[in-house]
Each structure stands twice: as C-alpha cells, then as structure tokens.
C-alpha positions, 0 to 999 in steps of 0.5 A: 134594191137589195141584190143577193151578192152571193148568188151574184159572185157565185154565179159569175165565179162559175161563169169564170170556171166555164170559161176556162175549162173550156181553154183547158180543155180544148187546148188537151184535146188538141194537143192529144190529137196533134200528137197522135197524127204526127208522122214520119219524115225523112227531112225532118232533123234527127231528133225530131219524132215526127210532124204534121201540116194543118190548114185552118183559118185560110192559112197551113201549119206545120207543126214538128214534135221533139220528144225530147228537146231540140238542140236549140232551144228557141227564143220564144215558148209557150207555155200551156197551163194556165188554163188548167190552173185557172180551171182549178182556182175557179172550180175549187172556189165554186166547191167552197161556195157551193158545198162547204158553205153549205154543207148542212143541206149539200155535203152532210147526210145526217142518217149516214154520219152525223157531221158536224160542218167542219168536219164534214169539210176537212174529210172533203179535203182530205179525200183530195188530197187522199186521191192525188197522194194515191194516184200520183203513187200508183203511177210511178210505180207503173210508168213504162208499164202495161197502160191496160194494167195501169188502167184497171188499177186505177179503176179499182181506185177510183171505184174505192174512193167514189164508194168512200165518199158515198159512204161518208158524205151525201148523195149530191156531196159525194158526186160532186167530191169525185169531180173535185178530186179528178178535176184536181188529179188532173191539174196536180198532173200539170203543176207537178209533173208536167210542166215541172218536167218540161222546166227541168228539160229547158233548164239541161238545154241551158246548161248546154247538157242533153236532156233525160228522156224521163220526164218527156216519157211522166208528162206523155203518161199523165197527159194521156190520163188526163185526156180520158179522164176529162169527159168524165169529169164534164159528166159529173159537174153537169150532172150535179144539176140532175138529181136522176144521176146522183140521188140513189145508193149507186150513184158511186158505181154510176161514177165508175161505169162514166169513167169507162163509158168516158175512156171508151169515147176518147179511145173511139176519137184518138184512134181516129186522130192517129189514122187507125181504123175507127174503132167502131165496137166501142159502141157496144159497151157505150150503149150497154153501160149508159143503160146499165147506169139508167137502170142504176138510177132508177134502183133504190128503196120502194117508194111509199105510194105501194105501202099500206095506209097503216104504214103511212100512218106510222111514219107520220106519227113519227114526226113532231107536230112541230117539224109537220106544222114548219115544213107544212107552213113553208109548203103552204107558202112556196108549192101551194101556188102550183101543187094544189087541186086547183093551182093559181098560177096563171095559165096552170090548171092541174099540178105539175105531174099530178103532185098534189102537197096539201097535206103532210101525208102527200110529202110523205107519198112523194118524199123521194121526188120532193127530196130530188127536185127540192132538197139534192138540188135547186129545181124547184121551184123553178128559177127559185121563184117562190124564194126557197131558202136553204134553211127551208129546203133542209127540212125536206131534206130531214123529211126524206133522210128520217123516212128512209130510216123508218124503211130501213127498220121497217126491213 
C-alpha cells in the first residue's frame, strides 16, 4: 500500500496544533476572566489585589491575585506557557509544511513579484520577525499609557503590514503570514515577557528583596494584547480554508476590520467578566464591518462572462497551444467527471453550479471561480479525489494570474 507520509504528518501536525491552541486558548481566556471578576475584600492580606470564589465540577474555588508577589512564595507554582509555546512549535511547522514547501502555488504570486522559493521564504520570515521587533518597540514606549492610544497605533501597524504582505507575496500567502505573525506576537509575548517577568519576581522573592511592580504592570499589558488578538488570529487560520475571504485585492483590509470586529467581542465578554454593564452596542459595529468585509470580498476585477466574444477571443490567443493543450489535458482527466454536459458521476445529472469545463474558453469564463475552489485553496475536487497534484493546480493558477494581467492592460 502506498501512503502519502506527507499528508499523513501534515495532518497529524495540525491535529497536534488544534490541540494546543485549544489548551492555550482556553487556559487566556480564563485567566482573562478570573482577573477581571476579581473583588475586594477586607480579610484578604494586604497585598493581595483581590479574590474571587468559583464553583465547578461539584466542588468551590477561591481563588486570590497578588499583583505582585506574596511574601511568601509557595512550594508549589505552576507555570502556564507551555501551551502557547506548543501552539508556536506546532503551527510554524504546518506553515513550513504548507506554505514553503509549497511556496510556488501558496506563498508566491508571479504577476505581483516574480520570486524565487527561496526568497519568497526569507520575506516571510523577515516579516515575522519585522512584526514582532515593531510591535514589541511600540509597546514599551507606551506602557502605563492610554490603552486606546496604544491600540489604535497598533492598528495602523498591523493595517501596514497586512498591506505589505499582500503586496509581496499571494493572496492565500499574505493572509496566512498575517496569522503567522500575530500568532508568533502573541507567543513572543509569553517567552519574552511574560514569563521572563514572572521568573525575575520569584527570583527578587528568593533573594528575600521586594519585588518591582514593573514586570506585574508588561505581562497585565501583553496579556490583555493577547486576549483580544486571539479571535482574530482564530479567524485567519480558518478562514485560509474559504478562498471567499482571502482571494480578492482586499483581503488585507478584511484582516484589519477582524481585528477590530475581533477586539469589539472580547470588549463585549470582558465587561461581563468584570460585572459591568453588558456592553451591548458593540453589536453595532460587529454587524456593519462583517458586512462591509462581505462586501470587500465580493469587490474585485470584472468577471469575463460580461466581455465581448472578441475580448475572450483575445486572451485565448494569449496562451501557448502547448499551456492550453496541458491544462485542457489535466481537465479532461480530473473535472470532465462532474463539470460536462452530462457528468458520469453516479447520481450527478448536471454539473455542479452549471460550470461547465469542456473547452479552453469555459476556463477562461470561470477563471476567477476555478482559481478560488482550485488554484488558492484545495476544495476542489472534493476530498482531493481525482488526485490533483499540486504541480496541476499551479497551471490554474497561471491561467488566473495571466488573465488578470491582460485585464489590467486592457484598463
């Protein structure tokens, strides 16, 4: 039996990366929570910030924050971040796997820059390590300050580097980067400060010194960044399955309105947690920019079904016979099944959404579908079951990229 051990491992890695995202997550999630239902009380020590009881699982908590540090530090701590440092591990392998190892059909785009693999890989991790160097700059310069200010600096940086990655690297690679670079924000933020911090208290407690308050106010500070960053960076790995979200010229800006659509819900949840009042207009703005990144999605070049004959015409003339005669070849072999006037696929009497692929001019009318379903992502064929290769789904990729350059000139 002949197993694909790639698939295999590439599977299982991102089984491993669910798993721990889902430790890492909840785990933030409740710490974020915990913190802000906190309350005062008179028996608690003096420094003590403050306490909260809990009941789950048949059994009471109660649960007691130090800012700082108690003065006596226990035998016993735990220690949460290998959760997220296994979230990391996990998820930059599946980028590897994914997205540099196949960087000719999901990292480069040939009409934008014409990149060789390696290159196209060392911008990628440049452009990590770029976001972090930045962000990690921007927020100690504006620690203790305004968070609404911080916030909207750190918007304008984020929109910047979704624009830059959108403009050096595909449509599917430059949303995928973006998740990649927030995703390793966050983690940076617990190996380098967060926990960094927390090991320089213990340490001051050991050495019978008080410990400074400074590192208690960097890790509150990140942390929070990381509590409002997650959604978005959920939105972003599941959304590199549905090529309805990345695969237009706005794909960076719909990235940018997550991130405030993202902020806006765990705004809604953490004032809940800290007994506010619920803060229920958040709606408001949740629902205008989902629908202004729907919008976004569907704005993109005209599709060539409204063009003259003599338009499509032209652009077919525009490829080799040789290019026409492969990619019509690969067709004929793994659509004809389904996408032909009368499919043979048991049980199938017309094509799936009437596309019909019999001819080179029918690619040519549903480039823009064929590249989505075919060429930016794997859902088609479903399951994979005709065998597509990647090297076959580049040629559809070439088809849409050379076809959108004739439209450009034709402008």
């Amino acid at each position: 039996m002949d197993f694909d051990y790639l698939e295999w491992i590439e599977f299982m890695v991102r089984w491993f990366h669910v798993i721990a995202g889902i430790a890492w997550i909840g785990s933030s999630f409740y710490f974020i929570a915990l913190d802000l239902s906190l309350r005062k009380s008179s028996s608690l020590p003096k420094e003590a910030h403050g306490e909260a009881w809990q009941v789950h699982g048949g059994g009471f908590y109660n649960l007691v924050k130090y800012l700082v540090a108690p003065n006596h530090l226990p035998d016993h701590l735990t220690w949460f971040k290998w959760e997220a440092y296994a979230t990391w591990i996990t998820g930059a392998a599946l980028f590897i796997l994914v997205y540099y190892l196949g960087a000719e059909l999901y990292l480069i785009d040939y009409e934008k820059i014409e990149l060789s693999k390696t290159a196209a890989v060392l911008i990628s991790i440049a452009g990590v390590i770029f976001g972090w160097v930045i962000y990690d700059l921007i927020c100690r310069l504006l620690v203790g300050k305004s968070n609404l200010v911080l916030s909207i600096v750190l918007l304008i940086f984020f929109a910047f580097l979704s624009w830059a990655s959108y403009s050096l690297l595909s449509s599917r690679g430059a949303f995928m980067q973006m998740g990649v670079t927030l995703g390793t924000i966050m983690v940076a933020n617990v190996l380098m400060v967060i926990i960094p911090g927390q090991k320089k208290v213990v340490a001051q407690l050991i050495a019978k010194k008080t410990p400074s308050p400074k590192y208690g106010i960097r890790a509150k500070q990140r942390s929070l960044h990381n509590n409002y960053l997650t959604l978005p960076v959920i939105f972003i790995m599941i959304g590199n399955h549905y090529p309805t979200a990345y695969a237009t010229s706005y794909s960076w800006v719909i990235i940018v309105l997550t991130i405030i659509i993202g902020g806006l819900v765990r705004h809604f949840f953490n004032e809940r947690h800290a007994g506010n009042k619920s803060p229920y207009w958040v709606a408001i703005p949740i629902v205008i920019l989902s629908w202004g990144s729907l919008m976004l999605s569907e704005v993109d070049e005209p599709s060539l079904d409204q063009l003259s004959p003599e338009k499509l015409s032209l652009i077919e003339s525009s490829f080799s016979k040789e290019f026409k005669d492969n990619i019509m070849e690969v067709t004929a072999y793994k659509c004809s099944t389904c996408h032909v006037m009368e499919p043979s696929w048991e049980g199938m009497k017309k094509p799936p959404k009437g596309v019909y692929l019999s001819e080179f001019s029918h690619l040519i009318n549903n480039y823009e579908t064929i590249y989505k379903q075919v060429a930016a992502s794997r859902a088609m064929p479903p399951g994979n079951i005709t065998f597509l290769e990647d090297e076959e789904r580049l040629l559809y990729a070439n088809l849409f990229h050379k076809i959108e350059k004739i439209l450009r000139e034709e402008k």
